[in-house]
N, C-alpha and C positions, 0 to 999 in steps of 0.2 A: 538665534537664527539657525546655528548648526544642529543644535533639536530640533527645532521645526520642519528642518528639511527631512532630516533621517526619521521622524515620524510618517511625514507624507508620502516619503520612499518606501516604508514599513507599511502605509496604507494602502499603498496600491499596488505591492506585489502582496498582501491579502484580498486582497479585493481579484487581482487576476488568481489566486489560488480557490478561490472559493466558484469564481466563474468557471474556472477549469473543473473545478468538481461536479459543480452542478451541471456541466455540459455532456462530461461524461456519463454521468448519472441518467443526464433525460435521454442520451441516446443508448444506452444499456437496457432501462425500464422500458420506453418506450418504442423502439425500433427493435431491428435484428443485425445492427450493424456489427457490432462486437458481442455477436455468439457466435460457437462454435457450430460446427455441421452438427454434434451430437445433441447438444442443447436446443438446434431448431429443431430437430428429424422429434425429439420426445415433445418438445413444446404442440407442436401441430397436430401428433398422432393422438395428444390424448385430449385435443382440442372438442371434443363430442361432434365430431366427424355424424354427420348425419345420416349418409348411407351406411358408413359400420353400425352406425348405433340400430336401424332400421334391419340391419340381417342379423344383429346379434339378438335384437327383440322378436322376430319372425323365428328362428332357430330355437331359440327357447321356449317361443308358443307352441313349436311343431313338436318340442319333446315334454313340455307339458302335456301338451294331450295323449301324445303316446304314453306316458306315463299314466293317465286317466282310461285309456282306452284297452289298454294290455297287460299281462302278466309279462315280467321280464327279471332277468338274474343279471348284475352289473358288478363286477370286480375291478378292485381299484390298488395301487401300491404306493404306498408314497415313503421315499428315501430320508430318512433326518440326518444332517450331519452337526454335530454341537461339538463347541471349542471355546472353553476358556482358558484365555491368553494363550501362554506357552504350552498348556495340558495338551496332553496327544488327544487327538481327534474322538467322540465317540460316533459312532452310528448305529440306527436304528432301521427296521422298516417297521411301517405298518398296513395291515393287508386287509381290504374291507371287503366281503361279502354281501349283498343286497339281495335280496327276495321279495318280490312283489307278487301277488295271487290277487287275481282280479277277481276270482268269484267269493269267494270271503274277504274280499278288501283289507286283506293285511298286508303288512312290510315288517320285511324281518332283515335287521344290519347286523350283520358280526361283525368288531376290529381286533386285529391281535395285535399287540406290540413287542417285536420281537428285538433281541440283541444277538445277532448270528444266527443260532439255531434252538435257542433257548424263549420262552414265552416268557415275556416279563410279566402282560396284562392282556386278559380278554375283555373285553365290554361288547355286553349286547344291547341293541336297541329294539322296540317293537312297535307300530303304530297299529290299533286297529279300529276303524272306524274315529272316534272323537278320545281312544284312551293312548296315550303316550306314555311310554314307560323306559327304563333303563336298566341293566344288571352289567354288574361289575363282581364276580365273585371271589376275586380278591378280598372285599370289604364288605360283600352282604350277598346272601347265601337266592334271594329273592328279587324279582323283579320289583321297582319302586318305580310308581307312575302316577301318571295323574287324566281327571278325564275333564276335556276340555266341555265342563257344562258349571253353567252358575260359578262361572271363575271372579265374575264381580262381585256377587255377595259372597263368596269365600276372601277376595282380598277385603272387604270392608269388613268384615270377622275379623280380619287379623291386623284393621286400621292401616291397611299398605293402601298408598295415594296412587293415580295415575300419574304417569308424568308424561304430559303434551309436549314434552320439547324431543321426543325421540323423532327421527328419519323416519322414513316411511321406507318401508323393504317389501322385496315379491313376496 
């Protein structure tokens, strides 16, 4: 008898433990009860908001075209900071260069990566018309490109598959 009781006492303060979980759980998952102001404020904004999504696709159409329609020079800086573990901090920038010419339809990107005032690495890029190319002269003295024609019987030369499961990108 005194087992059976302390078994059923055992059954139903699991039984109310697992309800307590599950209740918490469905109103965590499913509500906004027990989130934070920071956890709603990211939840909602990256919610695919329809009017941001609409002026950031309107914004981008209006400098695709200008891109299309004009020659333009666009510089860019971007700060790196890398830290492993206890290591003092390094940083880096790197500084990009763009050149578009709309009456020869090229594009010319410089990057340099620098550490203070020293060049570690230049790469340049070039697009013109359907040829894409790159030079890094650190590792090779020559532009190395490629021309975006007969790219599918060049990969089936070289037995490379498509693969249908990538995203779709602009």
């Amino acid at each position: 008898m005194k087992n059976k009781k302390i078994f059923i006492i055992t059954l139903i303060i699991i039984a109310i433990l697992i309800l307590a979980v599950a209740t918490v759980s469905i109103l965590y998952f499913n509500t906004d009860i027990l989130k934070t102001n920071e956890q709603l404020f990211t939840k909602y904004l990256f919610q695919g908001n329809d009017t941001i999504k609409a002026v950031i696709d309107e914004v981008y159409e209006d400098q695709e075209q200008f891109k299309k329609d004009n020659s333009y020079l666009a510089e860019g800086n971007l700060k790196v900071t890398m830290q492993n573990g206890n290591d003092p901090k390094e940083e880096f920038n790197i500084t990009t260069n763009t050149k578009h010419d709309i009456a020869t339809n090229r594009t010319l990107t410089e990057a340099i990566v620098k550490d203070g005032e020293t060049d570690l690495a230049k790469f340049s890029y070039l697009n013109s018309e359907d040829v894409y190319a790159i030079l890094c002269e650190n590792v090779y003295q020559n532009y190395v490109g490629i021309r975006n024609k007969d790219l599918k019987q060049l990969a089936e030369k070289f037995r490379i598959r498509r693969n249908n499961n990538r995203k779709n990108s602009r």
